[in-house]
VEXLUMNU-835989 format. One record per residue: x, y, z of N, C-alpha, C in turn; residue in one letter. Coordinates in steps of 0.2 Angstrom, whole numbers, plus 5000, padded with zeros to 4 digits. Atoms other than C-alpha are relative to their C-alpha. Example, Ala and Ser with C-alpha at 12.3 -4.5 7.8 and 13.67 -1.06 7.14 Angstrom:
BEGIN
500449945000506249785039500450065000A 499649944999506849955036499650055003S 
END
This chain:
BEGIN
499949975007497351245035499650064999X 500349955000496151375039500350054998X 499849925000496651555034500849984996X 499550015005498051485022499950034991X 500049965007498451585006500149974994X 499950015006498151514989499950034994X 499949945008498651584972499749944996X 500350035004497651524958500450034994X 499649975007498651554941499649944995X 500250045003497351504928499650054995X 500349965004496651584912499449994999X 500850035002495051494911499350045005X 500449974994493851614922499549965005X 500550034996492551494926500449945004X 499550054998493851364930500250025007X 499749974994494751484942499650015004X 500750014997492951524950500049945004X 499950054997492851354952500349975006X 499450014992494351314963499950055003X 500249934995493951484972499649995004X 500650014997492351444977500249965004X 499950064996492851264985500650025003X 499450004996494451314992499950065006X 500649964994493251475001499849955003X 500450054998492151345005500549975006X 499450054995493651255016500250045004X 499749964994494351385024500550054996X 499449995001495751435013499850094996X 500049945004496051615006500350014993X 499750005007496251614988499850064997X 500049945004496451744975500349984994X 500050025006496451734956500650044995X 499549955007497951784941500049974994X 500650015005497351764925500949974995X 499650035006499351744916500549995005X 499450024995501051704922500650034998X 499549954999501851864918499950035005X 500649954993500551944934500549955004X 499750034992501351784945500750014999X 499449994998503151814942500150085001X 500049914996502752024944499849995007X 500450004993501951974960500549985003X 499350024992503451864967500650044999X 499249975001504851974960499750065005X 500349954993503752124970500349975006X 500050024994503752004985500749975004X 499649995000505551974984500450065002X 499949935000505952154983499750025006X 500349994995504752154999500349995008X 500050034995505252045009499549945004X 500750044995503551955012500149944993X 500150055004502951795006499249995000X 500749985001501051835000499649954999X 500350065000500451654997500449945005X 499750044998500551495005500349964995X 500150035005500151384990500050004993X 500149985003500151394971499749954994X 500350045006498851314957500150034995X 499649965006499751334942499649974993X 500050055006499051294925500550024994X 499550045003500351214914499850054993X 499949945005499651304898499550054999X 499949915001499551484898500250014997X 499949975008499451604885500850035001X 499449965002501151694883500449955003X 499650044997502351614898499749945003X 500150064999502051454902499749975005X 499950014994501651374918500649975001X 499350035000503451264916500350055001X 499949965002503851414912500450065007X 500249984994503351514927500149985006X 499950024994503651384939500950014998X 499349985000505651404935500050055001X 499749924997505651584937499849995007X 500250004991504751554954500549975005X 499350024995505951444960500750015002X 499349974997507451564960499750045006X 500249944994506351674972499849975007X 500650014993505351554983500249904998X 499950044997505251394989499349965000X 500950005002503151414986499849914998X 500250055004502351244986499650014995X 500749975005501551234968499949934998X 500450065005500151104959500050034992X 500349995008500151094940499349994999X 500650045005498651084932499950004991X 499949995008498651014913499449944999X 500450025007497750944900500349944997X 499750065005499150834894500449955006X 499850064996499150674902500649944998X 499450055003500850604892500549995007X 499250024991502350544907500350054999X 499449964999503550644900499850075002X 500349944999502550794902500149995006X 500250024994502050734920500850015004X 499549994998503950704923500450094999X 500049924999504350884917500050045004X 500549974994503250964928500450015005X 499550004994504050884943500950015002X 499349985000505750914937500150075001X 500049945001505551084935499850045009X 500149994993505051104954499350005002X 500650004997503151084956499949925005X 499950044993502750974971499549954999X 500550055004501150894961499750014995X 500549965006499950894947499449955001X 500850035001497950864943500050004994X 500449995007497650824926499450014999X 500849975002495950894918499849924996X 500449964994494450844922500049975005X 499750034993494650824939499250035005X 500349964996493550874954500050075003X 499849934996493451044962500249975009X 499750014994493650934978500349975000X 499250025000495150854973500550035000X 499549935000495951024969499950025009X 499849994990495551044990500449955002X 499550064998496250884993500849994999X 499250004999497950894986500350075003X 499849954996498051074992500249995008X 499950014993497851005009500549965000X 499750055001498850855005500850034999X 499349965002500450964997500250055006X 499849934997500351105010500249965008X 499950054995500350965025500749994999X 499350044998501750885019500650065000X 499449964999502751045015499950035007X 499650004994502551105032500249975004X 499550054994503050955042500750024996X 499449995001504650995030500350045003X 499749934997504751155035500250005007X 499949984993504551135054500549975001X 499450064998505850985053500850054998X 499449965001507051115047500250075001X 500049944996506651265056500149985007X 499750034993507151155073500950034999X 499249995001508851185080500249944997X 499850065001510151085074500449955005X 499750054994510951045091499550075005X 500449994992509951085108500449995005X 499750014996510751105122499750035008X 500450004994509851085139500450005007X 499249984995511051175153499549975006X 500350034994509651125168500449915002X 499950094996509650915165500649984995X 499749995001511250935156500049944992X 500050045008510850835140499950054993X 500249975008511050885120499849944994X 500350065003510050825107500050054995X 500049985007510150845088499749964998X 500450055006508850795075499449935006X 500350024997507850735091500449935006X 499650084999509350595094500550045009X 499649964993510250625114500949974997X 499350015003512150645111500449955007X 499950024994513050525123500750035003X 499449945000514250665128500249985009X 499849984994515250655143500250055006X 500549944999515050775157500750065002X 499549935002516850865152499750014994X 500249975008516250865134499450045000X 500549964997514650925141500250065002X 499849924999515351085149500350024995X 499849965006516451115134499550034996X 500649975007515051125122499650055003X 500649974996513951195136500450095000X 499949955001515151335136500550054994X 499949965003515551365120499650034996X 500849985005513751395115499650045005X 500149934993513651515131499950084994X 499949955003514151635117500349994990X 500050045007513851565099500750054996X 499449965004515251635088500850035001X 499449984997516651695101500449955001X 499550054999518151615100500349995005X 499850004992518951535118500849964998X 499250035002520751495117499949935005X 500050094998521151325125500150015006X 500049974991521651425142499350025003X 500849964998519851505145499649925000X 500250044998519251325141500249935005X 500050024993520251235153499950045007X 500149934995519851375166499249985001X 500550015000518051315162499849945002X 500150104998518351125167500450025008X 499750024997519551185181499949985007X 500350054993518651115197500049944999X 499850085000518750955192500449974996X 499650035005519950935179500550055000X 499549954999521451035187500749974997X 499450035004522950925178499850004994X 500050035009522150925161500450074997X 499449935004523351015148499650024994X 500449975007522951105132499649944992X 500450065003522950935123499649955001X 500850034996521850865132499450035000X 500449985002520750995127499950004994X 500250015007520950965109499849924999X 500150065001520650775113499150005002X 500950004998518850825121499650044993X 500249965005518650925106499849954993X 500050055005519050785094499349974999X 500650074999517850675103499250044999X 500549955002516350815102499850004994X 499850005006516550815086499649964996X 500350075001516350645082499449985002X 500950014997514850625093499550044994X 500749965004513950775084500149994992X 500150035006514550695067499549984997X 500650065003513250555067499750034998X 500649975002511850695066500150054994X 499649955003512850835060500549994996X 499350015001513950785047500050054993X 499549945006513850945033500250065004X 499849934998514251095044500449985005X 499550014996515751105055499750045006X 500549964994514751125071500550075007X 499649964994516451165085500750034992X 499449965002517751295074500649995002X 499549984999519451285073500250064998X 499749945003520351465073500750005002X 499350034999522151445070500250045004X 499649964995523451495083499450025006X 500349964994521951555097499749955001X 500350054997520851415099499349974997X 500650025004518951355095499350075001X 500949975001517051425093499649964996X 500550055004515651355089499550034995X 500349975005514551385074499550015004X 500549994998513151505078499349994996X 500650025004512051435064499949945003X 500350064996511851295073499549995006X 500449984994510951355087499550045000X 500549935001509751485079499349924996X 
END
């Protein structure tokens, strides 16, 4: 967690100080904004940028002008930013708001200065095992020991459905008519017809459903033939 970016969004000075110091203290780099008209200028800036200037965000819930609930709804058309509430009002529904509204936890006041380290570490952990679990491909395809795996799961592909897939992901996006992919099998599958490469196609399909079943992984393009989607592979 070392060298991870924390935004403090807190009008209380001494308060903000406080989590400054302790989350220095840890490792983290934190930096202070005083209202939550400064953090939605900051990330609409960063938007406009291209960059993402924090990891983390410790939001407090009441703020003078724009709110924290407030602030966190503007945030989350731009960013994805894990954020902590911090409030005062310990009612559920309040509580439930919050998390409705997209923040990821909250501390109610008074709390420790090393609790506000701890769910940092605690929020920022779980958000990136999120992350890295969704920055994986969606399907792997391993052309040496000729295995594919999605979602970490091995696909139990047969070793023409293997070459197909193996060769439509030679060139993510390019469409292959049904002759260039029998052309692709034709050393060892010299009688196979055109619908026998829509019946391998089918079964392909079906296999990479169980993991993959919102994105149409192999394309069909009327009248010419298949491709495979190259969001799949990036």
């Amino acid at each position: 967690m070392k060298g991870k970016k924390v935004l403090i969004v807190e009008d209380e000075p001494k308060l903000a100080a406080l989590h400054k110091e302790y989350l220095e203290k840890d490792g983290f780099d934190a930096k202070i904004i005083e209202s939550g008209e400064d953090a939605i200028s900051l990330f609409e800036y960063s938007l406009r940028n291209d960059i993402e200037p924090f990891d983390i965000i410790i939001l407090d819930v009441m703020l003078p002008g724009i709110d924290g609930i407030a602030v966190c709804k503007k945030l989350r058309e731009v960013s994805n930013i894990p954020v902590i509430f911090v409030t005062a009002r310990v009612e559920e529904m309040d509580r439930l708001l919050g998390l409705e509204v997209g923040a990821d936890d909250y501390i109610c006041k008074p709390f420790s200065p090393r609790e506000v380290v701890a769910r940092v570490k605690a929020v920022l952990k779980r958000y990136l095992s999120i992350t890295d679990k969704t920055n994986e491909k969606l399907l792997n395809i391993d052309i040496k020991n000729r295995i594919v795996t999605s979602k970490e799961k091995t696909l139990d592909l047969t070793p023409c459905e293997f070459t197909l897939l193996a060769y439509l992901a030679e060139y993510p996006g390019r469409v292959y008519s049904r002759a260039q992919l029998l052309d692709a099998l034709h050393d060892d599958y010299r009688e196979l017809t055109d619908r026998a490469i829509d019946t391998h196609i089918k079964n392909i399909r079906k296999k990479i459903s169980i993991y993959i079943d919102d994105i149409e992984v192999i394309q069909s393009v009327y009248g010419v033939g298949y491709k495979i989607n190259a969001e799949v592979l990036k």
